[in-house]
N, C-alpha and C positions, 0 to 999 in steps of 0.2 A: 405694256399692258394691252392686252386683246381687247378690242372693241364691242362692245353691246349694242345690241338693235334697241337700247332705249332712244336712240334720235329717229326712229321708226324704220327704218333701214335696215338692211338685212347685210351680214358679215358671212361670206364660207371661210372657217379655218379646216375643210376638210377633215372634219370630225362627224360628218352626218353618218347617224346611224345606218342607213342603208348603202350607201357609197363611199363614207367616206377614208379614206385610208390610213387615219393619223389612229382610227377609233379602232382600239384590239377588242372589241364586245361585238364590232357592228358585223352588215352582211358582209360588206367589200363586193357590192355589185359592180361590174364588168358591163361598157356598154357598147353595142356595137350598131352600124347605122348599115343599113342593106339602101340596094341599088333602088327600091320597090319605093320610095321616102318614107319606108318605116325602121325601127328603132328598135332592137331587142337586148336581152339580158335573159340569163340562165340564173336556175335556183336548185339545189338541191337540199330538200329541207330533213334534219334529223329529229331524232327523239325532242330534245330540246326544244326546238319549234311546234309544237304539237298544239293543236287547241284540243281535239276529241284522241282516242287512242287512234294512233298510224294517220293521223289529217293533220294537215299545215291547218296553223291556225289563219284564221280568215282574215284578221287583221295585219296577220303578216304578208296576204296575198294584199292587201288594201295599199300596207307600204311599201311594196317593192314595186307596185303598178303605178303610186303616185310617184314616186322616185324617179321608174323608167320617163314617164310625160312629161315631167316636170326638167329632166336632163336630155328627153330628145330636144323638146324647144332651146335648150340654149345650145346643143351640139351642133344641131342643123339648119337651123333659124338663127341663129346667134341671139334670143330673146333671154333676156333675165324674168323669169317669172317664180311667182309663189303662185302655192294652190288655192282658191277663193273655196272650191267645189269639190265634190267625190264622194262618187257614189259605186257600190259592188254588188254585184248578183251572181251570187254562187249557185251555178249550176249540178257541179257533182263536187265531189271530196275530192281534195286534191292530196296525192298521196306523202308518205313521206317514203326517202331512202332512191326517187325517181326524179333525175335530173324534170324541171317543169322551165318551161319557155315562154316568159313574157313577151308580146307584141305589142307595139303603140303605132297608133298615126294617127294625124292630126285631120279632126273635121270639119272644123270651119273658123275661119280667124273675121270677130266682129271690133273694131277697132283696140283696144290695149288686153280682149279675151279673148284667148284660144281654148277651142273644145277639141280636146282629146277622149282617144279609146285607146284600149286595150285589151289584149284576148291573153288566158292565158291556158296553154297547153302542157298535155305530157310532151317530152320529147319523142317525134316518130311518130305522135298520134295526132289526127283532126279532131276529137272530143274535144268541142270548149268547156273546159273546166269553170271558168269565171268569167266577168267581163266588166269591169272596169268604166267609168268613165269620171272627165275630171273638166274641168273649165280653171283655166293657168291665168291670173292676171299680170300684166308686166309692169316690174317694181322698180326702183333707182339701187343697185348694189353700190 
């Protein structure tokens, strides 16, 4: 029997919609850690993901940004965190059919909360599309 977070606790059975690989619905985000201690992940988003015609929906930029933050802190940092915070300010439409490049790095760790950002780009473009931010608190898994 797979465990519940009813003992308040948190279980990864690698079924998270954004990452996880067990889930045939989800993104299946990819994540890779650069020399710089920032964190990224690619998105290329289709019809199907659409909030407005030809735009990623916003909320799907919201969960691929909490995702990336919330998986650079335990890739890099070795931290088990949940997200407490997040917050997104869409600067342009993010398209679809165009690979887009999430960024994360971490801005300031105040005892068991980390504040995160994230930008997030066309590929090959400096336009920040969105930006992201989130406060991660660290949990008992």
């Amino acid at each position: 029997m797979e465990k519940s977070s009813e003992d308040g606790r948190f279980y990864d059975n690698d079924y998270c919609f954004a990452c996880g690989s067990k889930n045939p619905l989800g993104l299946n985000l990819q994540f890779t850690l650069e020399g710089d201690g920032t964190c990224s992940t690619e998105f290329t988003a289709s019809q199907h993901h659409q909030g407005f015609r030809n735009v990623l929906h916003g909320g799907l930029i919201a969960t691929i940004a909490d995702d990336l933050m919330n998986n650079h802190l335990f890739r890099m940092y070795g931290a088990s965190t949940a997200t407490a915070e997040l917050t997104s300010r869409f600067k342009k439409p993010a398209p679809l059919g165009v690979t887009l490049v999430f960024t994360s790095r971490r801005v300031e760790v105040k005892g068991r909360i980390h504040e995160m950002e994230c930008h997030v780009r066309a590929k090959g473009e400096e336009a920040i599309l969105a930006v992201c931010k989130g406060r991660f608190i660290e949990v008992e898994f």
